[in-house]
Structure formats: C-alpha cells, structure tokens
N, C-alpha and C positions, 0 to 999 in steps of 0.2 A: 423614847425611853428604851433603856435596854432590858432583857428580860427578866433580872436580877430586879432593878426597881418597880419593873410591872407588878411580880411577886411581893414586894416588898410592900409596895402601894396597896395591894387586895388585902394583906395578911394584917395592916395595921386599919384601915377601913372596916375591914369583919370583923374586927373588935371596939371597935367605936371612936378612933383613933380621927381627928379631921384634919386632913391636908391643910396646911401653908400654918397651922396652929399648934398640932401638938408634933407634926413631922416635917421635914422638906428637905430637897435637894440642892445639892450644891453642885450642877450639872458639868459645869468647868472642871473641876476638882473627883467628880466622878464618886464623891461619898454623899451620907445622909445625916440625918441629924430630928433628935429627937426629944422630946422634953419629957419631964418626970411623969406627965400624966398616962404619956402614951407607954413609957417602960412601964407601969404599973396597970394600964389596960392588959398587956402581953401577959405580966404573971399571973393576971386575976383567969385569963380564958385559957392557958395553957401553966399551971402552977406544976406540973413534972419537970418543964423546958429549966436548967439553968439559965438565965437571960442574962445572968452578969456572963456566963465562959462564951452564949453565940456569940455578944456582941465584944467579946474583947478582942484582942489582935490574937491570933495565931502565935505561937512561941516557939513551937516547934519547928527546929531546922533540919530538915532530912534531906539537903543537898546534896551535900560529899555523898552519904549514905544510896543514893537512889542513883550519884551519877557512877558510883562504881558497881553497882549491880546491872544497870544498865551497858557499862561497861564490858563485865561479865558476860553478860545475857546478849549483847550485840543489839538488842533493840531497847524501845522505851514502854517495860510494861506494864512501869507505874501508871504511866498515861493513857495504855491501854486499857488495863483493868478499873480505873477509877469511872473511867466515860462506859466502859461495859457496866458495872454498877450502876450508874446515876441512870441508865436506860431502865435497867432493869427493875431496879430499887418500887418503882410505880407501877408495874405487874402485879408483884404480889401481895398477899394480902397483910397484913401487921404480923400475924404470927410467924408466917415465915421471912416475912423480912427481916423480922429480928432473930433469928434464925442464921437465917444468908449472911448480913450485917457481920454480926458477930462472930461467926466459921471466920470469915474469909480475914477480917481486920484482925483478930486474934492470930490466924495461923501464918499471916505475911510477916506479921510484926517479930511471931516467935522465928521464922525460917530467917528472914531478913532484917531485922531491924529499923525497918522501916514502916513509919507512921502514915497508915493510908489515909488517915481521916479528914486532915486538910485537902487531899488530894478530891478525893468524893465531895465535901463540901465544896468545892472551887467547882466543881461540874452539876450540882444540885443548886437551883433557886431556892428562896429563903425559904418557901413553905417545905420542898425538900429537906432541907438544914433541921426546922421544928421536927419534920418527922423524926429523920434521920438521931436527934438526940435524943427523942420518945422511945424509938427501936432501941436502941442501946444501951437505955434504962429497965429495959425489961429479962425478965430473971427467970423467968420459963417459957424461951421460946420454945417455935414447933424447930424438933430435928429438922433441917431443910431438906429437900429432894436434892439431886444430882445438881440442881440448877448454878448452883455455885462450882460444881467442881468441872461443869462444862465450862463456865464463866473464866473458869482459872487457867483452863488448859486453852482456852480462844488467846485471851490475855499473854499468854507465854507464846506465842505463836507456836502451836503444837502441832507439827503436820495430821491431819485427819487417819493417817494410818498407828497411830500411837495413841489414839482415844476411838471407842464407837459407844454406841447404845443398845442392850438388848435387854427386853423386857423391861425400858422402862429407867435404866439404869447407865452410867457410863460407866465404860471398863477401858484401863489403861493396859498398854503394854509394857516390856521392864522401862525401855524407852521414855515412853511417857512417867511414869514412876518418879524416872530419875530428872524428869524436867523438873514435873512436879514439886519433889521435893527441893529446889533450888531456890523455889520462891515461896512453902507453905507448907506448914508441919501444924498437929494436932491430933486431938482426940478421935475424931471421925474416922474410922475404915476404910482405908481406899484400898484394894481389893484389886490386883493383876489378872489379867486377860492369858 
C-alpha cells in the first residue's frame, strides 16, 4: 500500500470505520471508496473538517499560472515550497501552523496568484490533509516565528548571502527583498538587513 492509503486506512479505522465494509480500495485504479456510514463516522469525530470539499476533486487549475512563474523564476518553487511545507507543517504545534499555513498560502496567492493548497495537500497524507483544513479554519493564530520566512527564501532558492539569522530572527538583504517579493506579499514586516 502506498502512504496515502496507509493514512487513509488509520484515519477511517480510528473512527470506527471497517475495512472491506464501510471503505476499500480499488488498487488497480489507484482510488478509494466509501459508503455513507463511514462519511458520516468522519463528520461525527472531526465535525470542523468540511468532508464534502477533502473528498471532492480539486477544481483549481494553476498550470499556466505556476508554469510562467516558474518560467520567470527559472526554477520549480511551487514544488519546492509545498514539500518544504508538508515537512515542516508536523513540527509545529496547531497554533503556529495556523499561523505558518495561513502567512505563506495568503501572501503567494496575493504576490502570485497562485493557489498553493492543492500543491501542499498533494505532499501531505490524508491525516495531514484533516489537519491541514483544521489550521485553516482557525481565526486567531499565533503570529508565526521567522519559520515560514526562512521556508520562503529556501523555496526561492535564495543564495545564503541574501538571508541570515540574528537574534533569533532572519534578515534579508535589498537582494533577498526583492526575491522575496516576487513570490509573497502581506501584512508581516520583513524588515532589510
């Protein structure tokens, strides 16, 4: 089984869910399938998670979108920053993932127009996914630490001389700045070295 249905497998199990009855795979075809008992075990132990938007298809197409930024930018750092993310996302604790989450997916989307959240849920297993739309529901995160704006500047491939840490904190150069701003705009203070 691959990771995705491992997950898949625990998350309907620890809600009382029984294999070959209320879910099962279709290993050929590489999807799942589920009956009314077990969607409605999921809202009953997690009633925040929308369960009709995880399990619907993705709508959003940020092709074009991602392939001309990438174009721009010379590398892929959609694909960078989402796999930074999905690593990171399980460090921290709720407050500040919603937090992180919400910085980084708010200020790509307003710099670039681009929709990262398919991308992060394509690198997160499903119980990642339930959190992942937990954090996103929440309405007073903690201000995040640095943690996302080092996440941002790895993601861009920002040479190490355009970003450091002191006290705690990272500081950009005009350099970094203007990377910066290429891929993510917002409210948060980023603050020149």
């Amino acid at each position: 089984m691959n990771p995705v249905a491992i997950d898949l497998f625990r998350l309907f199990t620890e809600v009382g869910a029984v294999p070959g009855e209320d879910f099962s795979w279709d290993l050929e075809q590489q999807s799942y399938h589920l009956n009314e008992r077990c969607f409605t075990l999921l809202q009953a132990a997690y009633p925040e998670t929308e369960w009709d938007e995880v399990f619907a298809e993705v709508e959003h197409d940020n092709s074009e979108i991602v392939a001309k930024l990438h174009a721009t930018l010379g590398f892929p750092f959609v694909e960078q920053l989402a796999s930074r993310m999905a690593l990171r996302l399980p460090e921290l604790p709720d407050a500040q993932a919603a937090g992180y989450i919400q910085v980084i997916l708010g200020g790509v989307s307003a710099a670039t127009g681009v929709d990262l959240y398919p991308f992060v849920v394509e690198k997160l297993g499903m119980a990642g996914h339930v959190r992942l739309e937990w954090l996103l529901r929440q309405e007073d995160p903690t201000v995040p630490d640095d943690t996302w704006l080092f996440d941002l500047m790895q993601a861009v491939d920002a040479p190490q001389e355009e970003f450091s840490f002191q006290a705690g904190e990272v500081w950009l150069d005009e350099a970094g700045l203007a990377r910066l701003s290429q891929v993510w705009q917002g409210e948060h203070v980023v603050s020149e070295e």
